[in-house]
Chimera marker file (.cmm) of the C-alpha trace (Angstrom):
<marker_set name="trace">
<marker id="1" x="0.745" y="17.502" z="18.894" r="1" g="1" b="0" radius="0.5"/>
<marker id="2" x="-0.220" y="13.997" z="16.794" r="1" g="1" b="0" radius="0.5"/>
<marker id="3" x="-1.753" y="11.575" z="19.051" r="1" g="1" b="0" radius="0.5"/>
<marker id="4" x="-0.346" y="8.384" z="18.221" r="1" g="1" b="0" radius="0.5"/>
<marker id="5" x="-0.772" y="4.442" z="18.657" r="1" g="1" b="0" radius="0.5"/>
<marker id="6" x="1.805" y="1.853" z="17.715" r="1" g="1" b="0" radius="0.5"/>
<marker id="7" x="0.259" y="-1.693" z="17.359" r="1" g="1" b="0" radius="0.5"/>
<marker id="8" x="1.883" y="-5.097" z="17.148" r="1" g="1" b="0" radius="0.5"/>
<marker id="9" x="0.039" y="-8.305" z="16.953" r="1" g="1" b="0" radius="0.5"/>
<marker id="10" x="0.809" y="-9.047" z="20.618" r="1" g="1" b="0" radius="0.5"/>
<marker id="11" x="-0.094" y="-5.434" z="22.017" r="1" g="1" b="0" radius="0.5"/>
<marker id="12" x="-0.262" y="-1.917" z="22.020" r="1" g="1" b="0" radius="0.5"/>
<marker id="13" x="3.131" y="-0.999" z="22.168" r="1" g="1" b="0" radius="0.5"/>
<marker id="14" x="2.443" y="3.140" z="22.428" r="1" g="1" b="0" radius="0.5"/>
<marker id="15" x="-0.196" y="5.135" z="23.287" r="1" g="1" b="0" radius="0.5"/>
<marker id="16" x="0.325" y="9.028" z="23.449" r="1" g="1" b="0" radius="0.5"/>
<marker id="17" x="0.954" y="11.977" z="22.080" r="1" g="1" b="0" radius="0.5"/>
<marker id="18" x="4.319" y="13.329" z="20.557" r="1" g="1" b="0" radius="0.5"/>
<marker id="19" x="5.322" y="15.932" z="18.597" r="1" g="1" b="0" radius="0.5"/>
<marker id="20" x="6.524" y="14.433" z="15.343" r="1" g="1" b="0" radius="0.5"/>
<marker id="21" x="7.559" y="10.967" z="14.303" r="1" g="1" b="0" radius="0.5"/>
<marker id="22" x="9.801" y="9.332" z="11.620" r="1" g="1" b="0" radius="0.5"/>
<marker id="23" x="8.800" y="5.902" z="10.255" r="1" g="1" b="0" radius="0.5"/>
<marker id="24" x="10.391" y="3.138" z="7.732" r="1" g="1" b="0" radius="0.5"/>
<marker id="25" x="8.079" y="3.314" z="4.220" r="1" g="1" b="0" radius="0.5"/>
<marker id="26" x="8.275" y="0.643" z="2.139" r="1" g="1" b="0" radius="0.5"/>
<marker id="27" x="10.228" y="3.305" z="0.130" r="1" g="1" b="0" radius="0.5"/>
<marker id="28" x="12.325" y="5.586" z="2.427" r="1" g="1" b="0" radius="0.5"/>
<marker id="29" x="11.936" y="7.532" z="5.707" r="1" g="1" b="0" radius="0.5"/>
<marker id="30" x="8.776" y="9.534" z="6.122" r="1" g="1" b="0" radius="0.5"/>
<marker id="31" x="8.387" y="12.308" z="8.700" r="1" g="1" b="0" radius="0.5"/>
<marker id="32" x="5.199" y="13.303" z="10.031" r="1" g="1" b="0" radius="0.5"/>
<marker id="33" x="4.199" y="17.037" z="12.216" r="1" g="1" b="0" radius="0.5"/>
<marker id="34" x="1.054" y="17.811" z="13.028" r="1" g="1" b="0" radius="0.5"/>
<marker id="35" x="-1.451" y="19.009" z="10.422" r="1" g="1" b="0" radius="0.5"/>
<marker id="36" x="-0.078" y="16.528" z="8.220" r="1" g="1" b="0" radius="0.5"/>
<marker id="37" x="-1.968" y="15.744" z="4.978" r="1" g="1" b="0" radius="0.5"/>
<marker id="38" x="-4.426" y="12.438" z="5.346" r="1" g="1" b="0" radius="0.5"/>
<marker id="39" x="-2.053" y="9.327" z="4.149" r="1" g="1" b="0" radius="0.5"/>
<marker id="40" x="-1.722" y="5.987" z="4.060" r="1" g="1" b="0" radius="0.5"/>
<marker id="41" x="1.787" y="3.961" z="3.570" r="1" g="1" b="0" radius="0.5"/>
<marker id="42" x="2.834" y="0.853" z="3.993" r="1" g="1" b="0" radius="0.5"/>
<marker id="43" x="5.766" y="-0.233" z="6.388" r="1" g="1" b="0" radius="0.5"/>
<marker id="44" x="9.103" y="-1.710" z="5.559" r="1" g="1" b="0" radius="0.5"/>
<marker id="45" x="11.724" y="-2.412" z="7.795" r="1" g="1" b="0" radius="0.5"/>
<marker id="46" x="13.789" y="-0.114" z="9.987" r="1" g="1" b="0" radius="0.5"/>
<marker id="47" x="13.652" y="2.443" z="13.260" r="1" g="1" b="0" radius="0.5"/>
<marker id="48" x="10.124" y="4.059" z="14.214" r="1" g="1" b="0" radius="0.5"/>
<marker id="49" x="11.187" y="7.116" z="15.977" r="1" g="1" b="0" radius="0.5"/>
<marker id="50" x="8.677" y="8.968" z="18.457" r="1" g="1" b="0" radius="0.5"/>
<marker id="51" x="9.702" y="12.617" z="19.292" r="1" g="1" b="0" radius="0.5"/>
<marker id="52" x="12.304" y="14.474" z="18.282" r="1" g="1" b="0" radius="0.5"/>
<marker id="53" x="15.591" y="12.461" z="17.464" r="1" g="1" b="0" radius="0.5"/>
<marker id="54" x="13.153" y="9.513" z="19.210" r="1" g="1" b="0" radius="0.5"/>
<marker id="55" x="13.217" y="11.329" z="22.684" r="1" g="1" b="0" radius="0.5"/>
<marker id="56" x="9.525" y="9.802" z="23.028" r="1" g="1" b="0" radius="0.5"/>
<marker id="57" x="10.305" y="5.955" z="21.738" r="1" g="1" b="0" radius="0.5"/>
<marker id="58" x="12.266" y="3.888" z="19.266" r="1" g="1" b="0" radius="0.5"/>
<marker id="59" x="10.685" y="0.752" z="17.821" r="1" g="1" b="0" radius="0.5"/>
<marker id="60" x="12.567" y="-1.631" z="15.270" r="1" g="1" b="0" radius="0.5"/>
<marker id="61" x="9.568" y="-2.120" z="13.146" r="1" g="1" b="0" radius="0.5"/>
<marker id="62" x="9.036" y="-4.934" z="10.023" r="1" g="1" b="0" radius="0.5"/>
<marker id="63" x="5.943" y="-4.580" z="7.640" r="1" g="1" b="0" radius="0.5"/>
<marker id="64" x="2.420" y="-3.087" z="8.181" r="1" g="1" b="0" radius="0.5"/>
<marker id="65" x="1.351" y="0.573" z="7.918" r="1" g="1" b="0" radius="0.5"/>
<marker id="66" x="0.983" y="3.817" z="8.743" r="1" g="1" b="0" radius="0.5"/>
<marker id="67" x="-2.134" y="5.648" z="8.332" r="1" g="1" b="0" radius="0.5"/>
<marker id="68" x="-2.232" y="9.738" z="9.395" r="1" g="1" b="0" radius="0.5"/>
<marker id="69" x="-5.339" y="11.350" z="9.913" r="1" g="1" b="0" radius="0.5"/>
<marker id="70" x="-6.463" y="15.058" z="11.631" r="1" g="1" b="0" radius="0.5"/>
<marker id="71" x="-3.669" y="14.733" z="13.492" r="1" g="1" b="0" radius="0.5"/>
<marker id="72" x="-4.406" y="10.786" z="14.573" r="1" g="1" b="0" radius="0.5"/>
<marker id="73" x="-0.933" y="8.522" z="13.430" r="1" g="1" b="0" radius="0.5"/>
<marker id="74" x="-2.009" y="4.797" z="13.747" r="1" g="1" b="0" radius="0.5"/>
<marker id="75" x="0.850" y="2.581" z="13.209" r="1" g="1" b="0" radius="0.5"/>
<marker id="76" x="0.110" y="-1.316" z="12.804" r="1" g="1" b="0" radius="0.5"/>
<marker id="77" x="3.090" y="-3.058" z="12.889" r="1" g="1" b="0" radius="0.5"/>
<marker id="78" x="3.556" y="-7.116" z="11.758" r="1" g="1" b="0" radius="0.5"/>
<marker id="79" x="6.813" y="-7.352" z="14.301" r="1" g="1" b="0" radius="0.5"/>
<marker id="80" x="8.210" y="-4.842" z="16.373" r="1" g="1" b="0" radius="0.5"/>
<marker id="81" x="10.456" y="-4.758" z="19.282" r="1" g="1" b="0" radius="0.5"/>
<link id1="1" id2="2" r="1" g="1" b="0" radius="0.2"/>
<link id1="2" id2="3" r="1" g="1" b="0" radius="0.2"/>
<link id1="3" id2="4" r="1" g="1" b="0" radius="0.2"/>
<link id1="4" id2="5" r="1" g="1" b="0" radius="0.2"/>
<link id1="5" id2="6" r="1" g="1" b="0" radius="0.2"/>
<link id1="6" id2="7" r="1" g="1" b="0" radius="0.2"/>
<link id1="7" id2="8" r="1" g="1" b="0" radius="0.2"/>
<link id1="8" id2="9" r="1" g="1" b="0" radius="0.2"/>
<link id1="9" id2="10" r="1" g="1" b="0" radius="0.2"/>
<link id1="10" id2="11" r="1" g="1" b="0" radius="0.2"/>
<link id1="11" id2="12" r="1" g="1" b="0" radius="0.2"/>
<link id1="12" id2="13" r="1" g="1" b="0" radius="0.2"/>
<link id1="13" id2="14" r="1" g="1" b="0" radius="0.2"/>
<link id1="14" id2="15" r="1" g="1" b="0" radius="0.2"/>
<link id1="15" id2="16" r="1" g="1" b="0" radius="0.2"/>
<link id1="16" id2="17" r="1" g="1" b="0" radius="0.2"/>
<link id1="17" id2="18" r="1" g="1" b="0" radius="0.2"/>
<link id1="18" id2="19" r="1" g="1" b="0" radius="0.2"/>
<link id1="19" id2="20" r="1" g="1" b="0" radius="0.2"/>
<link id1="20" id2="21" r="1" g="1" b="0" radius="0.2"/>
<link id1="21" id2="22" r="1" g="1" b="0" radius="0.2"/>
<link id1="22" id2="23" r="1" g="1" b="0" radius="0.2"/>
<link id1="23" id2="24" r="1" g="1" b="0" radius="0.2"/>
<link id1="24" id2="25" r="1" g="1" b="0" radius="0.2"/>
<link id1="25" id2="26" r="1" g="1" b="0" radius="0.2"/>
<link id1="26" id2="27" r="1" g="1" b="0" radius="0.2"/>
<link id1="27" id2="28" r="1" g="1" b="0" radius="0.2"/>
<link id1="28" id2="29" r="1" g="1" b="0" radius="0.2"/>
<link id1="29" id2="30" r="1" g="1" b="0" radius="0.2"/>
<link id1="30" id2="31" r="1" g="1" b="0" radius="0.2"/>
<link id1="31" id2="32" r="1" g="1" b="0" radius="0.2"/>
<link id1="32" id2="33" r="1" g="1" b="0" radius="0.2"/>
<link id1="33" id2="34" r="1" g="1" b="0" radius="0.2"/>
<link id1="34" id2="35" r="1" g="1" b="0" radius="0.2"/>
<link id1="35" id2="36" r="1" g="1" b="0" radius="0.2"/>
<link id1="36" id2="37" r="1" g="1" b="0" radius="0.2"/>
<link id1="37" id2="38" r="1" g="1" b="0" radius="0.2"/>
<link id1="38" id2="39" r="1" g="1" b="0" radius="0.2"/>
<link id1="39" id2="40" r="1" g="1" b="0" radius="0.2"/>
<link id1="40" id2="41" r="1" g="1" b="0" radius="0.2"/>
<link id1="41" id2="42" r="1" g="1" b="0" radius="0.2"/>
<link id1="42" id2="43" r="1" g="1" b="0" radius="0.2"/>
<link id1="43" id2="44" r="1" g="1" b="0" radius="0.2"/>
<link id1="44" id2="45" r="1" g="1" b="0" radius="0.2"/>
<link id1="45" id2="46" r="1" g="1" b="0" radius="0.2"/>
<link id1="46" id2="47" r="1" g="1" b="0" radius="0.2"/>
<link id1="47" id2="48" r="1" g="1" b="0" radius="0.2"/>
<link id1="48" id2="49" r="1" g="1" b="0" radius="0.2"/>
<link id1="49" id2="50" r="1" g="1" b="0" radius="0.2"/>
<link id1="50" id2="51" r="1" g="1" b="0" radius="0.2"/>
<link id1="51" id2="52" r="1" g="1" b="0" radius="0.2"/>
<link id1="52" id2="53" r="1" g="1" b="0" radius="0.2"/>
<link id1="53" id2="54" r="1" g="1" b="0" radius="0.2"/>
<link id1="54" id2="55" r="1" g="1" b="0" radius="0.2"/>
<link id1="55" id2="56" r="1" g="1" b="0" radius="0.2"/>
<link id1="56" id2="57" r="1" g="1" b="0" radius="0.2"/>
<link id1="57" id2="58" r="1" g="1" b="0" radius="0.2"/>
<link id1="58" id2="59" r="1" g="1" b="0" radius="0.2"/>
<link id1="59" id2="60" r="1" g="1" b="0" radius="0.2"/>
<link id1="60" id2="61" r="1" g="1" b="0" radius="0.2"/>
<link id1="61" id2="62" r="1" g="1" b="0" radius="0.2"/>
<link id1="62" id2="63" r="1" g="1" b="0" radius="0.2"/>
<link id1="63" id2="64" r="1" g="1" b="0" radius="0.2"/>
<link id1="64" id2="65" r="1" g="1" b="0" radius="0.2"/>
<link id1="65" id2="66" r="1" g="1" b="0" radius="0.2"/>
<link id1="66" id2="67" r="1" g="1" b="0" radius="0.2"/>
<link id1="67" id2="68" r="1" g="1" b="0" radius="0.2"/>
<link id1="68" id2="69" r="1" g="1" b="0" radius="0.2"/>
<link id1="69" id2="70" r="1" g="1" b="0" radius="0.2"/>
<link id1="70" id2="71" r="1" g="1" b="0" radius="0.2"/>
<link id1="71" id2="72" r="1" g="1" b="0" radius="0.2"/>
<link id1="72" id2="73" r="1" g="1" b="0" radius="0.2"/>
<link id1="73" id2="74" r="1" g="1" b="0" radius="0.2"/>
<link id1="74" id2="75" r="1" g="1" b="0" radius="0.2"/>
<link id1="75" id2="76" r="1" g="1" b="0" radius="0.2"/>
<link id1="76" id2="77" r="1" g="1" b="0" radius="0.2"/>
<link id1="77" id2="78" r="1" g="1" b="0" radius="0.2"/>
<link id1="78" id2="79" r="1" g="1" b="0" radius="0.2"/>
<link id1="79" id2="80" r="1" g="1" b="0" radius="0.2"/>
<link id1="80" id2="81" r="1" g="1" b="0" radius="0.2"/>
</marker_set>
């Protein structure tokens, strides 16, 4: 399981675990399971989804990033509803 925390200027909009998540790079989709490689992206716009097929949470994300480490995803978001 990742434990993960979305954050938005305003608040913490997640706190939890899940078992994989999907988020808007700059560049593309990137995927993330557990024992994921340390990495650090930044965010560009489009869905955050939590859980498989986003059965956890969806976010419509803009800019920040994503940073994945032992099995920690910290997402810091600049607008997300």
């Amino acid at each position: 399981m990742l434990t993960v925390s979305v954050i938005s200027p305003e608040k913490t909009l997640f706190e939890g675990t899940v078992a994989s998540l999907v988020a808007p790079a700059y560049d593309g989709e990137v995927g993330i399971l557990p024992q994921h490689a340390p990495m650090m992206t930044l965010l560009g716009k489009g869905e955050l989804r939590l859980g498989p097929d986003g059965a956890d949470g969806r976010f419509q994300i803009a800019g920040g990033f994503l940073q994945v480490l032992n099995d920690s995803v910290r997402v810091v978001t600049e607008n997300a509803k």
